[in-house]
PyMOL Python script that loads the backbone (N, CA, C, O; Angstrom):
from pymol import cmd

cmd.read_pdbstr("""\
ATOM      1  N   UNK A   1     -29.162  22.746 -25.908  1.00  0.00           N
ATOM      2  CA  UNK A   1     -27.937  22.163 -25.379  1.00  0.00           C
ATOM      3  C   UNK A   1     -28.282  20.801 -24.777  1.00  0.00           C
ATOM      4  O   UNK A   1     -29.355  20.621 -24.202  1.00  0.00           O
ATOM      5  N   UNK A   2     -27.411  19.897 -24.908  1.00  0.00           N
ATOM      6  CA  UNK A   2     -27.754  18.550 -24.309  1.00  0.00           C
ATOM      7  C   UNK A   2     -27.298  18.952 -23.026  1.00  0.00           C
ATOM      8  O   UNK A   2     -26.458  19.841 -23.172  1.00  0.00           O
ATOM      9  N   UNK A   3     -27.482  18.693 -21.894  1.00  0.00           N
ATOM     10  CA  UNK A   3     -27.539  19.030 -20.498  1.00  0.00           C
ATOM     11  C   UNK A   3     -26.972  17.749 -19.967  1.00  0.00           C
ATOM     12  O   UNK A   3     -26.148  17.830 -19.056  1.00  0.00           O
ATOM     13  N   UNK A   4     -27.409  16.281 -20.547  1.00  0.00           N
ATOM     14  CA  UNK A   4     -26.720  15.151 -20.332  1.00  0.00           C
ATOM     15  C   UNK A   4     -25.254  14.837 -20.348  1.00  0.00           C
ATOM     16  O   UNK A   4     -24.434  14.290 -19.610  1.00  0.00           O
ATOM     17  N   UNK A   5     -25.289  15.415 -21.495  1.00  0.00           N
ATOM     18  CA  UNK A   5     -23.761  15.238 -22.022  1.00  0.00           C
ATOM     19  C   UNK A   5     -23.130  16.541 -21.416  1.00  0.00           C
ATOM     20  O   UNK A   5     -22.069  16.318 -20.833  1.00  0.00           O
ATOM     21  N   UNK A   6     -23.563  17.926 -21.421  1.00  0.00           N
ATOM     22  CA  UNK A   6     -22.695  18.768 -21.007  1.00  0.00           C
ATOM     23  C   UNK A   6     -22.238  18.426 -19.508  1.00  0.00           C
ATOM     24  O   UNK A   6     -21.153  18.722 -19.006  1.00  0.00           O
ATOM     25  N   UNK A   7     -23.456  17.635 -18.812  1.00  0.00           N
ATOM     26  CA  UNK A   7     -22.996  17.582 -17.016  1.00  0.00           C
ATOM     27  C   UNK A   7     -21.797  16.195 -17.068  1.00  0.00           C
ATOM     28  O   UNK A   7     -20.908  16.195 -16.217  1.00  0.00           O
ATOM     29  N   UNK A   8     -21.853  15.164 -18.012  1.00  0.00           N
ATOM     30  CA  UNK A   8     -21.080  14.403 -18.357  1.00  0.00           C
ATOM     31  C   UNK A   8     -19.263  15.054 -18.079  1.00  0.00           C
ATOM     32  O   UNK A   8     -18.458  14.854 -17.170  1.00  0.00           O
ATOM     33  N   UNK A   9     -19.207  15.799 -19.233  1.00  0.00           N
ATOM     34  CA  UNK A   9     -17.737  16.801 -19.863  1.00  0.00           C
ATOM     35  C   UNK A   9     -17.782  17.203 -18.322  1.00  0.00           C
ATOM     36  O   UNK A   9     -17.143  16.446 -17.590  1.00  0.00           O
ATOM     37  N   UNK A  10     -18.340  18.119 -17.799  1.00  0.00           N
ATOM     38  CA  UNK A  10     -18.236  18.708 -16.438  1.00  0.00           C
ATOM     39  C   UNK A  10     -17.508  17.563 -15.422  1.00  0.00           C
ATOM     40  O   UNK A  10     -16.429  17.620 -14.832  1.00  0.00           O
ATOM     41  N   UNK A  11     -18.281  16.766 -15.451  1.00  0.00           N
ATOM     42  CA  UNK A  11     -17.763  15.415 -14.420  1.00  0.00           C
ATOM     43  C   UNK A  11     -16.194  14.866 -15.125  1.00  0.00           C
ATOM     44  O   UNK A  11     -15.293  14.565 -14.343  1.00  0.00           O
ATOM     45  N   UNK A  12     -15.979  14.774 -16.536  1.00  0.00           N
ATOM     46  CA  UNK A  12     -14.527  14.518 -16.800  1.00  0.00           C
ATOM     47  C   UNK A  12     -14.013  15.365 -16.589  1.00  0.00           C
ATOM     48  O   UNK A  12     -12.940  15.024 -16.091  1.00  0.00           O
ATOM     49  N   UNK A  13     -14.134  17.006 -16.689  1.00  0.00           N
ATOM     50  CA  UNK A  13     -13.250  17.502 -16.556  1.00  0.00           C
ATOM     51  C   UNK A  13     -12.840  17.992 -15.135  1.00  0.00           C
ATOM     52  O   UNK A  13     -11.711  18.479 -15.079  1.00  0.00           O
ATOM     53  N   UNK A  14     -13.534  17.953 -14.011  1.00  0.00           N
ATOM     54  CA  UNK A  14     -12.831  18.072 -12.697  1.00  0.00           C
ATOM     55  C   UNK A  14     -12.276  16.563 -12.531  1.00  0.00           C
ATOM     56  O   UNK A  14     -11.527  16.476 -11.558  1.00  0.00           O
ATOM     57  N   UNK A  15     -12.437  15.471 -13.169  1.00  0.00           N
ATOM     58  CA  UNK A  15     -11.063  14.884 -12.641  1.00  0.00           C
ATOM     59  C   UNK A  15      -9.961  15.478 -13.166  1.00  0.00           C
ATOM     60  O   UNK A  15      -9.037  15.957 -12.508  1.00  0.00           O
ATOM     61  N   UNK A  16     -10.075  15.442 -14.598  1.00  0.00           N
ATOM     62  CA  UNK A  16      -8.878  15.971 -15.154  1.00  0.00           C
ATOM     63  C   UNK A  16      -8.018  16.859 -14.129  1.00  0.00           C
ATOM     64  O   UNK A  16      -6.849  16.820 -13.745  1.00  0.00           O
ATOM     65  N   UNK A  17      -9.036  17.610 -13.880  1.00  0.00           N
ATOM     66  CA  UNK A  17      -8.698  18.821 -13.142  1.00  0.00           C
ATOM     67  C   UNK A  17      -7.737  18.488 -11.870  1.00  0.00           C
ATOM     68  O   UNK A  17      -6.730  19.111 -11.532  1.00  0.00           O
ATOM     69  N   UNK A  18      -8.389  17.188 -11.173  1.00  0.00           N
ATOM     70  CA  UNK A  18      -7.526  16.597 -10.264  1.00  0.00           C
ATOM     71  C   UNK A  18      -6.004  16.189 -10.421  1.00  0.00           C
ATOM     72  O   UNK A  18      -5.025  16.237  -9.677  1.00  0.00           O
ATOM     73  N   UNK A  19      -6.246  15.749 -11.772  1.00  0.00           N
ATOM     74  CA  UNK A  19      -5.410  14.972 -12.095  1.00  0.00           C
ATOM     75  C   UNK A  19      -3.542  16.154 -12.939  1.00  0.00           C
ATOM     76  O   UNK A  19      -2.322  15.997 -12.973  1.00  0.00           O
ATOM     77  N   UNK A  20      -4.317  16.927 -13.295  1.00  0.00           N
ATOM     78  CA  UNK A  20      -3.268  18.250 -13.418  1.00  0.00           C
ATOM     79  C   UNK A  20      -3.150  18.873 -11.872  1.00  0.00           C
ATOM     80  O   UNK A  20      -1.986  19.235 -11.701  1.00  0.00           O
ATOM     81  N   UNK A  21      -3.744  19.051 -11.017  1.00  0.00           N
ATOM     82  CA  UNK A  21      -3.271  19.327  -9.296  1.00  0.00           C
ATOM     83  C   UNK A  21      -2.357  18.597  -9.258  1.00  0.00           C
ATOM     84  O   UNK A  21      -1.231  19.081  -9.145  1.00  0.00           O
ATOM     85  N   UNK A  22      -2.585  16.822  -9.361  1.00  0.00           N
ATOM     86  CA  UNK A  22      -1.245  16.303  -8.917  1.00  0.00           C
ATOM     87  C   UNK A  22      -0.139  16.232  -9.561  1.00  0.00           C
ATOM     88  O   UNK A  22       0.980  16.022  -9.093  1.00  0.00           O
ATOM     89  N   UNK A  23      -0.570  16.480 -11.110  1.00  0.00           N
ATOM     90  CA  UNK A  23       0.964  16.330 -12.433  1.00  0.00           C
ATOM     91  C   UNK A  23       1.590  17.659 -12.023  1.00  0.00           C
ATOM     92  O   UNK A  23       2.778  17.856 -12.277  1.00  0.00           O
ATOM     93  N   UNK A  24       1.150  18.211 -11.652  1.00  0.00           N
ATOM     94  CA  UNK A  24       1.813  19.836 -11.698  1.00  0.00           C
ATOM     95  C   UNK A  24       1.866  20.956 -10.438  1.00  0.00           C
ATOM     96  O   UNK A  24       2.705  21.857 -10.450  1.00  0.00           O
ATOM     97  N   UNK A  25       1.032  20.827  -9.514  1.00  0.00           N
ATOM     98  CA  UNK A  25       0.443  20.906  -8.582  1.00  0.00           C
ATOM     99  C   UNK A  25       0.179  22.581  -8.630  1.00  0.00           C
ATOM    100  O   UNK A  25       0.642  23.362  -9.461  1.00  0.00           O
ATOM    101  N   UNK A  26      -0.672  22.879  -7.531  1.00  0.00           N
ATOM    102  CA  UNK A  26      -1.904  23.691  -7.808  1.00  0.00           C
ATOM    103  C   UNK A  26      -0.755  25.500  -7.649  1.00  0.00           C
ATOM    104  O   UNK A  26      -1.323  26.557  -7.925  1.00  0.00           O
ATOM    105  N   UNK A  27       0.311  25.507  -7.333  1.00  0.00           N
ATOM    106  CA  UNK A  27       0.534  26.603  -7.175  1.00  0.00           C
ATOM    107  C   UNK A  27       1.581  26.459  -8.228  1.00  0.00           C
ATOM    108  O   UNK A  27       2.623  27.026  -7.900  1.00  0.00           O
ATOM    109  N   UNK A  28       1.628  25.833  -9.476  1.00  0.00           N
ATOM    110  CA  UNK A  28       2.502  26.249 -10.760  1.00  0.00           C
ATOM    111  C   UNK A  28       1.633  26.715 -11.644  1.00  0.00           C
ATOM    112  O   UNK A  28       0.451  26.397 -11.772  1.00  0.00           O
ATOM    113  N   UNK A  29       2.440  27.706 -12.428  1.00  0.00           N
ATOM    114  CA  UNK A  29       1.173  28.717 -13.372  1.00  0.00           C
ATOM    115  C   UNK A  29       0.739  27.462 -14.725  1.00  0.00           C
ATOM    116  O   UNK A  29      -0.244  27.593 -15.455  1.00  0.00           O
ATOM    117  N   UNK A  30       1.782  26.230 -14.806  1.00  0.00           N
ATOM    118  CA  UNK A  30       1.287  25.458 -16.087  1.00  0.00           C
ATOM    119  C   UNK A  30      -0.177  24.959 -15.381  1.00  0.00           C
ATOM    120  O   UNK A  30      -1.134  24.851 -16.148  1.00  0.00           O
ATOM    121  N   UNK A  31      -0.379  24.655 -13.954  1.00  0.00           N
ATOM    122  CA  UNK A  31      -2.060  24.188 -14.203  1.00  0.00           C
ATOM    123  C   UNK A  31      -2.763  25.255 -13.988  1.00  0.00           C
ATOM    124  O   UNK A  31      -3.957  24.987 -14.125  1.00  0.00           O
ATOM    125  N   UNK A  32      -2.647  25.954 -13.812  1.00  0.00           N
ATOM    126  CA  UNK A  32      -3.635  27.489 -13.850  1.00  0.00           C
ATOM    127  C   UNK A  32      -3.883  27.466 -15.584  1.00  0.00           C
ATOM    128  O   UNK A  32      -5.000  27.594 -16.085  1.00  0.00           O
ATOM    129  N   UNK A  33      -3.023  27.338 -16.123  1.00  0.00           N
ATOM    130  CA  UNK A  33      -2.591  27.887 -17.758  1.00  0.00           C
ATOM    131  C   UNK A  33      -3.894  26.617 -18.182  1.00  0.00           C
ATOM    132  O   UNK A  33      -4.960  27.056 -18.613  1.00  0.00           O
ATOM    133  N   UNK A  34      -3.773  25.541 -18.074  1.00  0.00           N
ATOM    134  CA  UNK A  34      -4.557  24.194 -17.856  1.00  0.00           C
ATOM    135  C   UNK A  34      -5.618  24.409 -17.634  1.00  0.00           C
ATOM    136  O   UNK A  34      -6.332  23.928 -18.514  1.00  0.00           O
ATOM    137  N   UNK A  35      -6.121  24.871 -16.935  1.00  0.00           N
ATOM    138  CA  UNK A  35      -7.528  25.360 -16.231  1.00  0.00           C
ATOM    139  C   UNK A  35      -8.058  26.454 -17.096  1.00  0.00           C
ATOM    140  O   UNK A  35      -9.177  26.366 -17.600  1.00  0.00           O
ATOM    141  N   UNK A  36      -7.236  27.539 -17.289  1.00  0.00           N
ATOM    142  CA  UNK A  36      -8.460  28.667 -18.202  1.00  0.00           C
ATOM    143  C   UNK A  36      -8.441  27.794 -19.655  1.00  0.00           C
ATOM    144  O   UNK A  36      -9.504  27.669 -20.263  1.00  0.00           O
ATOM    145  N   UNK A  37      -7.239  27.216 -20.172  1.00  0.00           N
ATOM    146  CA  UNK A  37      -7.202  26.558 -21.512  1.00  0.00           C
ATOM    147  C   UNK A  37      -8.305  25.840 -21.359  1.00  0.00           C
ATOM    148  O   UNK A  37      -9.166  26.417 -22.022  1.00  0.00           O
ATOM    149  N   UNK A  38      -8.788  24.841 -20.820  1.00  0.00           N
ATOM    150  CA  UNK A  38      -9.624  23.712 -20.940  1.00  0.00           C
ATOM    151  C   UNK A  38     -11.010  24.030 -20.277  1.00  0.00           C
ATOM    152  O   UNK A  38     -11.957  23.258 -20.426  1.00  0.00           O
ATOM    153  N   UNK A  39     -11.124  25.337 -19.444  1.00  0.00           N
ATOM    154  CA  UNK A  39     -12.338  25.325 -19.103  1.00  0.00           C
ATOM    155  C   UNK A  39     -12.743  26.335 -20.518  1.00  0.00           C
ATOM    156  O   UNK A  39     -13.884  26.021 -20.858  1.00  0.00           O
ATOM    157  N   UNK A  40     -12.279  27.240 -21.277  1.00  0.00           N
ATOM    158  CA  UNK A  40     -12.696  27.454 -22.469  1.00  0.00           C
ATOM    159  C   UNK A  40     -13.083  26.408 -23.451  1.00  0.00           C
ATOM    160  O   UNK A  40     -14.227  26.340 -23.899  1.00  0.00           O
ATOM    161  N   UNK A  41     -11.963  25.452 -23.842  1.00  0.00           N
ATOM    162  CA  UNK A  41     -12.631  24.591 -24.901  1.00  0.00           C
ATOM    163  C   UNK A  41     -13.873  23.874 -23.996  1.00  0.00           C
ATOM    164  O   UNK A  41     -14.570  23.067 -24.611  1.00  0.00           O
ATOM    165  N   UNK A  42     -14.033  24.001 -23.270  1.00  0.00           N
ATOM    166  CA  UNK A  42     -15.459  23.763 -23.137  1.00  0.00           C
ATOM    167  C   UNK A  42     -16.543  24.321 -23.201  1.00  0.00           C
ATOM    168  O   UNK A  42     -17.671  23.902 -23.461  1.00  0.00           O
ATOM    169  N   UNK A  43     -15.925  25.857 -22.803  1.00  0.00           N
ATOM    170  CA  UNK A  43     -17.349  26.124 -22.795  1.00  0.00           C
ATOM    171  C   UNK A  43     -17.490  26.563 -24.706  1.00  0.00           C
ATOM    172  O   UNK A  43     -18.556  26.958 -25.179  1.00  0.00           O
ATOM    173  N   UNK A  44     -16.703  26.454 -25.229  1.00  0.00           N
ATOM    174  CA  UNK A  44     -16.418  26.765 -26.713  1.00  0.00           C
ATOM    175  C   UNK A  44     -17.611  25.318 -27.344  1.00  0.00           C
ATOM    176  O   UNK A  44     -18.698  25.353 -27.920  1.00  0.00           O
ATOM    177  N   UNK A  45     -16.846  24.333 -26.939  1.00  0.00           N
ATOM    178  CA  UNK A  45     -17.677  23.067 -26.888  1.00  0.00           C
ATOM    179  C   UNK A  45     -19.224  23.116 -27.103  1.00  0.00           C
ATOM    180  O   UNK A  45     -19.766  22.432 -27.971  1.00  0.00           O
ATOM    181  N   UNK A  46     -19.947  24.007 -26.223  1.00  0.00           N
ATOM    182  CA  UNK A  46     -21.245  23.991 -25.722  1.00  0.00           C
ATOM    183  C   UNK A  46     -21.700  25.472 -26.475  1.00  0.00           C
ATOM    184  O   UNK A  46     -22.664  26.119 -26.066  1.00  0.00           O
ATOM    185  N   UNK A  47     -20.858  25.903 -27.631  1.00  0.00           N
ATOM    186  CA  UNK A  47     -21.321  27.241 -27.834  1.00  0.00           C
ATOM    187  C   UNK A  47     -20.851  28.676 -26.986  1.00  0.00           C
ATOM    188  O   UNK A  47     -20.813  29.802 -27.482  1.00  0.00           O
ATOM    189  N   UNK A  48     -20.766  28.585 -26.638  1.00  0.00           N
ATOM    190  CA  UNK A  48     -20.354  29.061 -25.560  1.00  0.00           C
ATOM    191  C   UNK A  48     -22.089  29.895 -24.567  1.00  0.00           C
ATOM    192  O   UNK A  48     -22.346  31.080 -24.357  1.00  0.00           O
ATOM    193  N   UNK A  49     -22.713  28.915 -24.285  1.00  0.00           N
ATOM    194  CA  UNK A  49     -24.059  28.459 -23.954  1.00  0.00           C
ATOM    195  C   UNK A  49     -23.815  29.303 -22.230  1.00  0.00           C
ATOM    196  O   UNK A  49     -22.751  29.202 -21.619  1.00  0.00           O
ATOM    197  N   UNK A  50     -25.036  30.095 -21.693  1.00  0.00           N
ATOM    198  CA  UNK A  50     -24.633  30.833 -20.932  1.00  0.00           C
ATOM    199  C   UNK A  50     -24.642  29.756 -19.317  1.00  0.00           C
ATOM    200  O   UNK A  50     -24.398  30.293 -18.236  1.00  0.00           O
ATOM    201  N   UNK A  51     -24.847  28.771 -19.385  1.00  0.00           N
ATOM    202  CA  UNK A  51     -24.729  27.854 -18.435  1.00  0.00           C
ATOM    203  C   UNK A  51     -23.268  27.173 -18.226  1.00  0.00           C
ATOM    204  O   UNK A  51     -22.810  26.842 -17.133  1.00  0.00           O
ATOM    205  N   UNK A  52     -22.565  27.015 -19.603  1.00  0.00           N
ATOM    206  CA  UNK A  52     -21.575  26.508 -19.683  1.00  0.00           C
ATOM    207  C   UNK A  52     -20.484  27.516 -18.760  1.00  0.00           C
ATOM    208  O   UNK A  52     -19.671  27.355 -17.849  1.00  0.00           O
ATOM    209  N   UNK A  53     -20.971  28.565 -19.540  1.00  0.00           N
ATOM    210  CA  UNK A  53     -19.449  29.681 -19.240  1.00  0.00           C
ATOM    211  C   UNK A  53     -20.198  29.895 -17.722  1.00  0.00           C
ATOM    212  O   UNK A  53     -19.237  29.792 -16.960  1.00  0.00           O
ATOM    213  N   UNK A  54     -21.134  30.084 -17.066  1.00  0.00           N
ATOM    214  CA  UNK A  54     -21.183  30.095 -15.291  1.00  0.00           C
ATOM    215  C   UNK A  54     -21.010  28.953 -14.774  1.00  0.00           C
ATOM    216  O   UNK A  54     -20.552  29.280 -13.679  1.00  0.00           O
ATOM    217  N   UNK A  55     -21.070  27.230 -14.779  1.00  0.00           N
ATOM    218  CA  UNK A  55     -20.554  26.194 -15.036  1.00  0.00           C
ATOM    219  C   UNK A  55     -18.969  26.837 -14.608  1.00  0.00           C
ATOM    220  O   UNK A  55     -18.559  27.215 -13.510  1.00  0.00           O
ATOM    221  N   UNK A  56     -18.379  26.794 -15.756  1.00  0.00           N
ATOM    222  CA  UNK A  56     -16.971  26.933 -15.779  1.00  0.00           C
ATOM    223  C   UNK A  56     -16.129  28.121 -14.633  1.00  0.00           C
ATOM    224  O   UNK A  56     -15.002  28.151 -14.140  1.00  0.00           O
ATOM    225  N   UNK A  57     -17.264  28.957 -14.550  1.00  0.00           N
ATOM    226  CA  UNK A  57     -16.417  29.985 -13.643  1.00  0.00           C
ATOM    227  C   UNK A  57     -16.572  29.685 -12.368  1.00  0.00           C
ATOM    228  O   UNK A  57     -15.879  30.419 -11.663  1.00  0.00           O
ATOM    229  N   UNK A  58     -17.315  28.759 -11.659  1.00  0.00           N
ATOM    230  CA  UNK A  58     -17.916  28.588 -10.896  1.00  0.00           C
ATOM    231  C   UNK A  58     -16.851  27.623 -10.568  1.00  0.00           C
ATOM    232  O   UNK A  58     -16.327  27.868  -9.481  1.00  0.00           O
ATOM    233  N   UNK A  59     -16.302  26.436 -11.289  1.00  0.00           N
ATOM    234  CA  UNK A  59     -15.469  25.856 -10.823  1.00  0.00           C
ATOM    235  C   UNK A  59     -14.030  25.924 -10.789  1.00  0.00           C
ATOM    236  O   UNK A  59     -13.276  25.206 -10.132  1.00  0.00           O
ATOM    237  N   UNK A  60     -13.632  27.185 -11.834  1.00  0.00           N
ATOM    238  CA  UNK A  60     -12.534  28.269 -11.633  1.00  0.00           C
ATOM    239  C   UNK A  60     -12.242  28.394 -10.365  1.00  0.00           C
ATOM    240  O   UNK A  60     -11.235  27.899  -9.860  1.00  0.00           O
ATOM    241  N   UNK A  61     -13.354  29.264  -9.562  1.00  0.00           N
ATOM    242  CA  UNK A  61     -13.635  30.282  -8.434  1.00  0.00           C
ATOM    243  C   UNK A  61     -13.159  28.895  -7.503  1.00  0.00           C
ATOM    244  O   UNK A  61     -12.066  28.777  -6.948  1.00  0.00           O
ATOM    245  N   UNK A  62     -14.255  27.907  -7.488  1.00  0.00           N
ATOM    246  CA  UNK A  62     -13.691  26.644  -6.436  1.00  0.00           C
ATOM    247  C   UNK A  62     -12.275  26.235  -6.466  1.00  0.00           C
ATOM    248  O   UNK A  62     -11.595  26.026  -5.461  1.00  0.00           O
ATOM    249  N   UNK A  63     -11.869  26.133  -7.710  1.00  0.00           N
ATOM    250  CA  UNK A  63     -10.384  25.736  -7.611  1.00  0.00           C
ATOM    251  C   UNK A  63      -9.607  26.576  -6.896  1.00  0.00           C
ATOM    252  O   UNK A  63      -8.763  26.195  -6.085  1.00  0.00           O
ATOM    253  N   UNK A  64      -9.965  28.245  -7.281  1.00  0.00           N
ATOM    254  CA  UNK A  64      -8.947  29.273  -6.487  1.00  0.00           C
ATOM    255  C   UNK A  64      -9.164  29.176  -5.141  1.00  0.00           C
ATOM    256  O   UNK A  64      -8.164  29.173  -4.423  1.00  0.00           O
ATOM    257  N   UNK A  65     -10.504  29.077  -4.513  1.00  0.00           N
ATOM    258  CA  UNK A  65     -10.580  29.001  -3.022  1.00  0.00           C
ATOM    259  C   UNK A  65      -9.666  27.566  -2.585  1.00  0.00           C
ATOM    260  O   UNK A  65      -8.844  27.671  -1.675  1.00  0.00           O
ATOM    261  N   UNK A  66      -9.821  26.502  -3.145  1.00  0.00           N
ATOM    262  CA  UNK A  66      -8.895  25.821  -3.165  1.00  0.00           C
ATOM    263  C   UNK A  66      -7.710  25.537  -2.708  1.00  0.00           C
ATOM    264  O   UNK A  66      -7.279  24.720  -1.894  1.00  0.00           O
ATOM    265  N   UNK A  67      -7.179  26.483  -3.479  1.00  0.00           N
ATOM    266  CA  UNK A  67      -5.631  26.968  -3.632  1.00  0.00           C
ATOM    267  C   UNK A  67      -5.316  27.787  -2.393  1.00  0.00           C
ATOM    268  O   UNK A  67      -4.282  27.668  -1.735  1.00  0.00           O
ATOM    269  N   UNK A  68      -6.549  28.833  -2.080  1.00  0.00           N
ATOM    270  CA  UNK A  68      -6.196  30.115  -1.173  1.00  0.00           C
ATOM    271  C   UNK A  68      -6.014  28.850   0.401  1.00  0.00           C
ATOM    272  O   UNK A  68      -5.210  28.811   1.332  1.00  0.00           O
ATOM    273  N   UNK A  69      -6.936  28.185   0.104  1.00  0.00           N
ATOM    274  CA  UNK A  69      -7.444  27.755   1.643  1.00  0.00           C
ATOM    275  C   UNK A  69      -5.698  26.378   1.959  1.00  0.00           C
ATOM    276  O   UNK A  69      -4.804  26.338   2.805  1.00  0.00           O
ATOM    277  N   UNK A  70      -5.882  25.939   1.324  1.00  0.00           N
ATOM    278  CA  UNK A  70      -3.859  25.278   1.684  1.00  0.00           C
ATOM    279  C   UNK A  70      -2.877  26.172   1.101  1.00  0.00           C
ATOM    280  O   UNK A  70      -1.803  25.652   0.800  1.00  0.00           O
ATOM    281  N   UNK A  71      -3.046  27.561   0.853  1.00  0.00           N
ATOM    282  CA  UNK A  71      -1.670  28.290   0.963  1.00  0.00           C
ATOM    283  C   UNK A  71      -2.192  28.408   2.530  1.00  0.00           C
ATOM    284  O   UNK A  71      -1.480  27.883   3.387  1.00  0.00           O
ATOM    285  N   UNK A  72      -2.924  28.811   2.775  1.00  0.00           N
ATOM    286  CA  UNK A  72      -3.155  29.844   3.983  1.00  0.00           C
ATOM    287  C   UNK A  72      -2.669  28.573   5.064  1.00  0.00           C
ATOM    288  O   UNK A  72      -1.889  28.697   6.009  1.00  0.00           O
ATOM    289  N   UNK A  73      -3.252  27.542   4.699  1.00  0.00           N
ATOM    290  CA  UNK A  73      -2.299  26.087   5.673  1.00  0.00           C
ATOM    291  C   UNK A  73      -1.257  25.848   5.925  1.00  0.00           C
ATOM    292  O   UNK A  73      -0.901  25.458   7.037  1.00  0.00           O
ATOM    293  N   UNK A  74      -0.234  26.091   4.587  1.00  0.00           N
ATOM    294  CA  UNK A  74       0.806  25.956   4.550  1.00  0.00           C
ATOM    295  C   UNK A  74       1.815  27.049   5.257  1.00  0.00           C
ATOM    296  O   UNK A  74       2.759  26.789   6.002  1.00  0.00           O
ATOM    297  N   UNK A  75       1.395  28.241   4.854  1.00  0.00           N
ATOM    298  CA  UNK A  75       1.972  29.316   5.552  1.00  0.00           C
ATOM    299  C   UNK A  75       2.048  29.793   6.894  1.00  0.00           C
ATOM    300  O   UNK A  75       2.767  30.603   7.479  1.00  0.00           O
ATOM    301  N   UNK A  76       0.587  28.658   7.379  1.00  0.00           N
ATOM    302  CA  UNK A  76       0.512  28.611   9.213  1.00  0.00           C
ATOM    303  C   UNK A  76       1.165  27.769  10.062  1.00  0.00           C
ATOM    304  O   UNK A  76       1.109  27.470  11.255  1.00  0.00           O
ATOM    305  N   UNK A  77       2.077  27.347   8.683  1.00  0.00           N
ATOM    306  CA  UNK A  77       2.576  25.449   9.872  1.00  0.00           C
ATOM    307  C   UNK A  77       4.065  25.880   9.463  1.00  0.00           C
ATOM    308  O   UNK A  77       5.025  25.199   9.822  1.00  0.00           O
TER     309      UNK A  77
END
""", "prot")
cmd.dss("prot")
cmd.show_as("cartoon", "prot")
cmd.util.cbc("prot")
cmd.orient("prot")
């Protein structure tokens, strides 16, 4: 696996990732839908290479804590 290029895709795709938070924002199911779609074609991308797919879940998991940690904000104010 190129490791260059895969940490590359990694680095575009959490902007992306940013960038669907703000088109859609983080508690509509279209960027959730966004997120498993595109963190697959990646790791599809890479074979599905066992770094890729822990890679990908790893920043799944961050996005959901994410999400949990400003609901839990929102619901306190």
């Amino acid at each position: 696996m190129d490791y260059k290029a895969f940490f590359a895709d990694v680095e575009l795709w959490i902007g992306q990732a940013n960038q669907a938070a703000i088109r859609h924002g983080m508690e509509n199911p279209d960027f959730w839908r966004w997120v498993a779609d595109s963190s697959g074609e990646l790791c599809r991308k890479y074979q599905e290479h066992r770094l890729a797919i822990k890679q990908m879940m790893m920043l799944v998991e961050w996005l959901e804590e994410v999400y949990e940690k400003n609901s839990g904000r929102r619901e306190a104010t």
